[in-house]
N, CA, C and O atoms as a Tinker XYZ file with bonds, in Angstrom:
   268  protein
     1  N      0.848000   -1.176000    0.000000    73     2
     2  CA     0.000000    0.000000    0.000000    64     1     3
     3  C      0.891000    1.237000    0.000000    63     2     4     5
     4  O      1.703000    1.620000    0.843000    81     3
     5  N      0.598000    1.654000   -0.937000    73     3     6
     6  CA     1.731000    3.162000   -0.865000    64     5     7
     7  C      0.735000    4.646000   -0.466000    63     6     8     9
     8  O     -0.386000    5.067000   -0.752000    81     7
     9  N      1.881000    5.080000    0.333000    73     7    10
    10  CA     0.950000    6.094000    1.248000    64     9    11
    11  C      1.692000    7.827000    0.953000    63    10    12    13
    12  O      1.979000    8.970000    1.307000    81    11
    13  N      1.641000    6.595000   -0.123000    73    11    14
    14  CA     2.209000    8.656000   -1.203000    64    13    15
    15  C      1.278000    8.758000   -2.175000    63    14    16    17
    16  O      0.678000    8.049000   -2.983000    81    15
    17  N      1.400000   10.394000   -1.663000    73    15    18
    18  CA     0.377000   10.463000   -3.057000    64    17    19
    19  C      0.961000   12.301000   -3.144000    63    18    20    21
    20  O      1.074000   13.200000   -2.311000    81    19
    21  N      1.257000   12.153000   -4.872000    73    19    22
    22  CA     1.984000   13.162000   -5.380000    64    21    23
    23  C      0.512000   13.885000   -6.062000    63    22    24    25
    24  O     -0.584000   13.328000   -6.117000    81    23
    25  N      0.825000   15.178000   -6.515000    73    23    26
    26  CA    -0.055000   15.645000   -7.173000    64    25    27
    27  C     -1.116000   14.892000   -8.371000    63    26    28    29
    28  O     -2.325000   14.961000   -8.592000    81    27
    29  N      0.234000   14.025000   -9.099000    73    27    30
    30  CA    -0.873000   13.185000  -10.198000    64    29    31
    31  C     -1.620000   12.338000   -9.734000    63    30    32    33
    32  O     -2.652000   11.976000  -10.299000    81    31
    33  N     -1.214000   11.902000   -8.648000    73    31    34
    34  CA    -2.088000   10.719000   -7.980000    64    33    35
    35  C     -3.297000   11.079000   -7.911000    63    34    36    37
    36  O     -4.286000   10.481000   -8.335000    81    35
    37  N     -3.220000   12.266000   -7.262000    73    35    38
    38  CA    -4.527000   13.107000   -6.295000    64    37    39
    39  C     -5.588000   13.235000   -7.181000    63    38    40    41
    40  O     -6.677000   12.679000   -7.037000    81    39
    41  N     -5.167000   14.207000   -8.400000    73    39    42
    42  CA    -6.076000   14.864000   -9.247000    64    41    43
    43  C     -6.398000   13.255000   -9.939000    63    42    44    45
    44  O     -7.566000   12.894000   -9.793000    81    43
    45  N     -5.718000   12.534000  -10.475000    73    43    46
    46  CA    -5.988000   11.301000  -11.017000    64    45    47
    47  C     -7.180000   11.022000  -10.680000    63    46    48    49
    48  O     -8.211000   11.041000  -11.354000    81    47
    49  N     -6.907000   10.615000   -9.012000    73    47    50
    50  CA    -8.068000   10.052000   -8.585000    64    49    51
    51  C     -9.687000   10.641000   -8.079000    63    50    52    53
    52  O    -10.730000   10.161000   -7.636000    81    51
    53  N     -9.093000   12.084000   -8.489000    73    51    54
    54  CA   -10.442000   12.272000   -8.190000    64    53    55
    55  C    -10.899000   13.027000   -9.340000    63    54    56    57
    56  O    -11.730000   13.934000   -9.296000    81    55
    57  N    -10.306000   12.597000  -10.367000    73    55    58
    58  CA   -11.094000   13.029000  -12.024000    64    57    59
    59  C    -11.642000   11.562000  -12.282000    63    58    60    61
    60  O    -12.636000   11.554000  -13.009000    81    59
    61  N    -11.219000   10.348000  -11.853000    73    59    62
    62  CA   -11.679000    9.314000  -11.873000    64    61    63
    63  C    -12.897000    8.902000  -11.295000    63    62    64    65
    64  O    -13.659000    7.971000  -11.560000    81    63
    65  N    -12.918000    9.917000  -10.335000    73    63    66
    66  CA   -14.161000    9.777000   -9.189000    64    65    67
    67  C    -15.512000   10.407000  -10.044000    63    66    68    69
    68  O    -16.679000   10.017000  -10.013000    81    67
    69  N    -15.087000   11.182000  -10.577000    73    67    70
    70  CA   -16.038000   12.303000  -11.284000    64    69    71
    71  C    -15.946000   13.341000  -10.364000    63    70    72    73
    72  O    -16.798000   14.177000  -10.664000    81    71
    73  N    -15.249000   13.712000   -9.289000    73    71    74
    74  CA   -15.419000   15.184000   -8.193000    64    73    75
    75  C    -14.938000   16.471000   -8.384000    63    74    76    77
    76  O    -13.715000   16.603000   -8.435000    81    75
    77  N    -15.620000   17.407000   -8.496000    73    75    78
    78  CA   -14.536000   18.528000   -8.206000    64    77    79
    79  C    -13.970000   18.817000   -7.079000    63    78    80    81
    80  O    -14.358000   18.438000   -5.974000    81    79
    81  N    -12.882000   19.608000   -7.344000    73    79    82
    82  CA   -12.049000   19.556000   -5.705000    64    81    83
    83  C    -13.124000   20.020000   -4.555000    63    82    84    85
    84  O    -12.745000   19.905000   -3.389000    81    83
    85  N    -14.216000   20.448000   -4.759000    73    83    86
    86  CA   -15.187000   20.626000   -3.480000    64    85    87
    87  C    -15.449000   19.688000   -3.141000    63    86    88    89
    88  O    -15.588000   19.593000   -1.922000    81    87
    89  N    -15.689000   18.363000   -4.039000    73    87    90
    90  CA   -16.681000   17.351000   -3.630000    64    89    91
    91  C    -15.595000   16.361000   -2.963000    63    90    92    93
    92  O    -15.866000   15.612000   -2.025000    81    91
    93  N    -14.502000   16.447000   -3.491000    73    91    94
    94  CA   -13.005000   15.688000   -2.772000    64    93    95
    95  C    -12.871000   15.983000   -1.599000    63    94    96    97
    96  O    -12.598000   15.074000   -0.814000    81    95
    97  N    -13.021000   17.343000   -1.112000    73    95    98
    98  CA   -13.006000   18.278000   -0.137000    64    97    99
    99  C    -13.881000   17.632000    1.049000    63    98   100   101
   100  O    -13.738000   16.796000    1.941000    81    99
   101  N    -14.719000   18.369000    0.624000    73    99   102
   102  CA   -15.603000   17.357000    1.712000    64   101   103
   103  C    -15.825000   15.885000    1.911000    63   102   104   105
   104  O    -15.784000   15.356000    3.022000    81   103
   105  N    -16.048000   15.286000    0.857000    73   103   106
   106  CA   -15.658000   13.760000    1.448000    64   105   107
   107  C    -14.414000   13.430000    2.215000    63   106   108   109
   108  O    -14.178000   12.399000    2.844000    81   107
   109  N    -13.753000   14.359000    2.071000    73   107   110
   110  CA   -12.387000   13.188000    2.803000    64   109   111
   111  C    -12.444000   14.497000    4.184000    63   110   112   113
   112  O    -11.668000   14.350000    5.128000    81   111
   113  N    -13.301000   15.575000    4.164000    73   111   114
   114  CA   -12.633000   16.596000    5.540000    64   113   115
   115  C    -11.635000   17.430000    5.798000    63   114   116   117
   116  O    -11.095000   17.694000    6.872000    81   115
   117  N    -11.306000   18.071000    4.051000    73   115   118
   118  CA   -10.440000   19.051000    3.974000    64   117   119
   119  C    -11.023000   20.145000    3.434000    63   118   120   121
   120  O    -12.229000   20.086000    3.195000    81   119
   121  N    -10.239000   21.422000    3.119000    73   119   122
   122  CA   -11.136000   22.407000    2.354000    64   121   123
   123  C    -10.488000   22.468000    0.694000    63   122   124   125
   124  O     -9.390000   22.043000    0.338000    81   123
   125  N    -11.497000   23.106000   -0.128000    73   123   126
   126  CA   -10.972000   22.865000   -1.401000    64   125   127
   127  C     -9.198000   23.596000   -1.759000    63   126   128   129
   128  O     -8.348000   23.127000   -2.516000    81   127
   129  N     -9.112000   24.868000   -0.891000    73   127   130
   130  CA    -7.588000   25.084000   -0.887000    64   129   131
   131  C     -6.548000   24.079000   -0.857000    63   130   132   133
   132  O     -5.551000   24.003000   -1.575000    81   131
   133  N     -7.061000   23.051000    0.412000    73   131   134
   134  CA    -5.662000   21.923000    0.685000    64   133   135
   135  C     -5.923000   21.084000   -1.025000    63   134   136   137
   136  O     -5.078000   20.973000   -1.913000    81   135
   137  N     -6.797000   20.790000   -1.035000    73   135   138
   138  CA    -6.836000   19.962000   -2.126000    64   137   139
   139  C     -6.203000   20.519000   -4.199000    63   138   140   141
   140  O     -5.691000   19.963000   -5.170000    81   139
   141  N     -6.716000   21.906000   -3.806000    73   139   142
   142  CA    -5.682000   22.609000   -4.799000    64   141   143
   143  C     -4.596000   23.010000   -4.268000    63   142   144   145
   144  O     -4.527000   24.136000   -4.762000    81   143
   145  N     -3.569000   22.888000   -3.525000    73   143   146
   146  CA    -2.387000   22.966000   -3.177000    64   145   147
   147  C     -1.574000   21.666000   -3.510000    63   146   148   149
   148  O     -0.410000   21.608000   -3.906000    81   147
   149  N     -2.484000   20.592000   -3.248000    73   147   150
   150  CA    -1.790000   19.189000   -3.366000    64   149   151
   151  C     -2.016000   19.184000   -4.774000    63   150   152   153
   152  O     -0.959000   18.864000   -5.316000    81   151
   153  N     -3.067000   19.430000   -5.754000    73   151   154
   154  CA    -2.497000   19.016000   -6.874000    64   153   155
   155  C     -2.096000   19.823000   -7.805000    63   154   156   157
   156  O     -2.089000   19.595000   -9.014000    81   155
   157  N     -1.654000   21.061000   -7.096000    73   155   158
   158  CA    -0.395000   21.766000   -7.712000    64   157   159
   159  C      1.208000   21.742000   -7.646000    63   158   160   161
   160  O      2.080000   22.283000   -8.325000    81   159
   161  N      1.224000   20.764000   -6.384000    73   159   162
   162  CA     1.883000   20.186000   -5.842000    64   161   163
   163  C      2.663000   21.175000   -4.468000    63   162   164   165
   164  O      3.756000   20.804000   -4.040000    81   163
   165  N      2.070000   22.245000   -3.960000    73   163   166
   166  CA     2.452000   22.882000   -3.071000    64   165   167
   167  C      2.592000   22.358000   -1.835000    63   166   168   169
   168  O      3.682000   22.347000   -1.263000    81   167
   169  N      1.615000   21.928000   -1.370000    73   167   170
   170  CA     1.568000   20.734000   -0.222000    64   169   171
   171  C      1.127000   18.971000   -0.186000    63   170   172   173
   172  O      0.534000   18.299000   -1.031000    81   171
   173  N      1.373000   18.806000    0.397000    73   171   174
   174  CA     1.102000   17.107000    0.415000    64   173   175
   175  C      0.296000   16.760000    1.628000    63   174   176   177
   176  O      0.791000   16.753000    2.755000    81   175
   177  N     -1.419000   16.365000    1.284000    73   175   178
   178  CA    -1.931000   15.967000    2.336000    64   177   179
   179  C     -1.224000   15.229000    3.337000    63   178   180   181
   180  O     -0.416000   14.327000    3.118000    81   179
   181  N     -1.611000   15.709000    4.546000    73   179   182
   182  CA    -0.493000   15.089000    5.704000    64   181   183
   183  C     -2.241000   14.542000    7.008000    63   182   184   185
   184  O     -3.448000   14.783000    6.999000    81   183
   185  N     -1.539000   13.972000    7.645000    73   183   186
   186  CA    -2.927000   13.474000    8.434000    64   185   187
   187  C     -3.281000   12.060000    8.149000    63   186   188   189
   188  O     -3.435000   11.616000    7.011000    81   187
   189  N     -3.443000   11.138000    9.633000    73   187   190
   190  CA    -3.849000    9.796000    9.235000    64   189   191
   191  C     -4.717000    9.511000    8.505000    63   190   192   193
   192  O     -4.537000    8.821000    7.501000    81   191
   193  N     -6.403000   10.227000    9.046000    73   191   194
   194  CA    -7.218000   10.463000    8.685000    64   193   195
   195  C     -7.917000   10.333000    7.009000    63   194   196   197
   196  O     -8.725000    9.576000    6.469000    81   195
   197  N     -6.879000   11.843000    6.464000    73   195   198
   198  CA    -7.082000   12.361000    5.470000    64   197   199
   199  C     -6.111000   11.220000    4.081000    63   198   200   201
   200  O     -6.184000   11.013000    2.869000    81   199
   201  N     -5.385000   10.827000    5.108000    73   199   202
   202  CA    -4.378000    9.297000    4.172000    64   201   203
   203  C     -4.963000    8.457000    3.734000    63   202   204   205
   204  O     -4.914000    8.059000    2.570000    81   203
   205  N     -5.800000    7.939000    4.855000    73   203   206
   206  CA    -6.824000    6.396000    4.967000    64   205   207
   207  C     -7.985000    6.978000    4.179000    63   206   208   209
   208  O     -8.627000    6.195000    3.479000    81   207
   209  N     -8.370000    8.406000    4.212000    73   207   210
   210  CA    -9.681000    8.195000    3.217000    64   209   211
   211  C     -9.313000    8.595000    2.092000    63   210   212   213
   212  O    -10.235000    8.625000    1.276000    81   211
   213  N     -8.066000    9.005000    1.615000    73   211   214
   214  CA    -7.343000    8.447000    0.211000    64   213   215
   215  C     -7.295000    7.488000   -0.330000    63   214   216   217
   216  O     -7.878000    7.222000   -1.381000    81   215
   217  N     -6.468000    6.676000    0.400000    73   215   218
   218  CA    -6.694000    5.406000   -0.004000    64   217   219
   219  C     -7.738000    4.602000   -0.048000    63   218   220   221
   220  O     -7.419000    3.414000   -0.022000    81   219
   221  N     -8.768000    4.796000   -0.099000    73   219   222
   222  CA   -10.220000    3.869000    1.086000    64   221   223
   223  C    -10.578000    4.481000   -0.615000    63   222   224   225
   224  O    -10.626000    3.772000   -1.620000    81   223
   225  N    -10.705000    5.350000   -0.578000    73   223   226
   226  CA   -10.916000    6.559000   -2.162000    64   225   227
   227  C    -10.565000    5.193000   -3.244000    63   226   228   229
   228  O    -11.366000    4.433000   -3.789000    81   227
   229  N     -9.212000    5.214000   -3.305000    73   227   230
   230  CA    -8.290000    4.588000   -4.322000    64   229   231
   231  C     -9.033000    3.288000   -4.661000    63   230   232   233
   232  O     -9.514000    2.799000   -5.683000    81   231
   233  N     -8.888000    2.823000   -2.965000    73   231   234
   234  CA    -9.283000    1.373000   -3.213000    64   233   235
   235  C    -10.350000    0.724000   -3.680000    63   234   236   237
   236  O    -10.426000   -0.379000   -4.221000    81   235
   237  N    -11.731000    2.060000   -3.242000    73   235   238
   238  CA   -13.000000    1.680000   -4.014000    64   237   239
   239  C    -12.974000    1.417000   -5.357000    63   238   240   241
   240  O    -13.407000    0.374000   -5.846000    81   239
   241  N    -12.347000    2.574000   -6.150000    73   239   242
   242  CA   -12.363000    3.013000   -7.542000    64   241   243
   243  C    -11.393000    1.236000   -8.309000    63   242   244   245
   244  O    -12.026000    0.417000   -8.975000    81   243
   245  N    -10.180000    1.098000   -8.038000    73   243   246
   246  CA    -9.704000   -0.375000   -8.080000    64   245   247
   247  C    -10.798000   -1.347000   -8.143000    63   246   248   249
   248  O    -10.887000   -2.007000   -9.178000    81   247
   249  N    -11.547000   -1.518000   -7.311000    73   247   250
   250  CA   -12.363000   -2.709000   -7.096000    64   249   251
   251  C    -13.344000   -2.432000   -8.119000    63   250   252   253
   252  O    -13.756000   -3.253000   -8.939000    81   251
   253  N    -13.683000   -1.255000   -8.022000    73   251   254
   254  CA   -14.890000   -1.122000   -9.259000    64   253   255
   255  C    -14.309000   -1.496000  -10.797000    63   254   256   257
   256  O    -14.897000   -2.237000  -11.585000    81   255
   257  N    -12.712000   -0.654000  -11.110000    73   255   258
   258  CA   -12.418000   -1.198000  -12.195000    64   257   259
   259  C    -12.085000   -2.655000  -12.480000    63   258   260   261
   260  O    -11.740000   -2.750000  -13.657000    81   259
   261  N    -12.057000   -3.806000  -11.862000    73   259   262
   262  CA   -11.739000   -4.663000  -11.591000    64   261   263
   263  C    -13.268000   -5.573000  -11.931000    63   262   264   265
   264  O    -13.361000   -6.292000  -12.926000    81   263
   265  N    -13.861000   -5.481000  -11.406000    73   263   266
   266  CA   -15.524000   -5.567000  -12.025000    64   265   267
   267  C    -15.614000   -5.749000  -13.753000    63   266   268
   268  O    -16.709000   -5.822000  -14.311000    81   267
């Protein structure tokens, strides 16, 4: 399980999701700033929290493509 996640990751996964950074925002419990910072690459979500519902994110979208 890799618990990096660089800017492409981020936006990746949540153009995959169908979300705009609001809707990323609030599902995971950040505001849309952190989330355009990370995928400009200014900051890097930091927080257990905000990690695990990244990945939890990731992992849904996997299973669905996998289907």
């Amino acid at each position: 399980m890799n618990l990096q996640f660089d800017r492409e990751r981020i936006k990746a996964l949540r153009e995959r999701l169908g979300f705009t950074q609001q809707q990323l925002a609030d599902g995971i419990g950040v505001t849309q700033p952190s989330v355009a910072q990370w995928e400009t690459g200014r900051s890097q979500p930091t927080g257990a929290a905000v990690l695990e519902s990244l990945i939890r994110l990731e992992g849904e979208m996997e299973k669905e493509a996998a289907v």
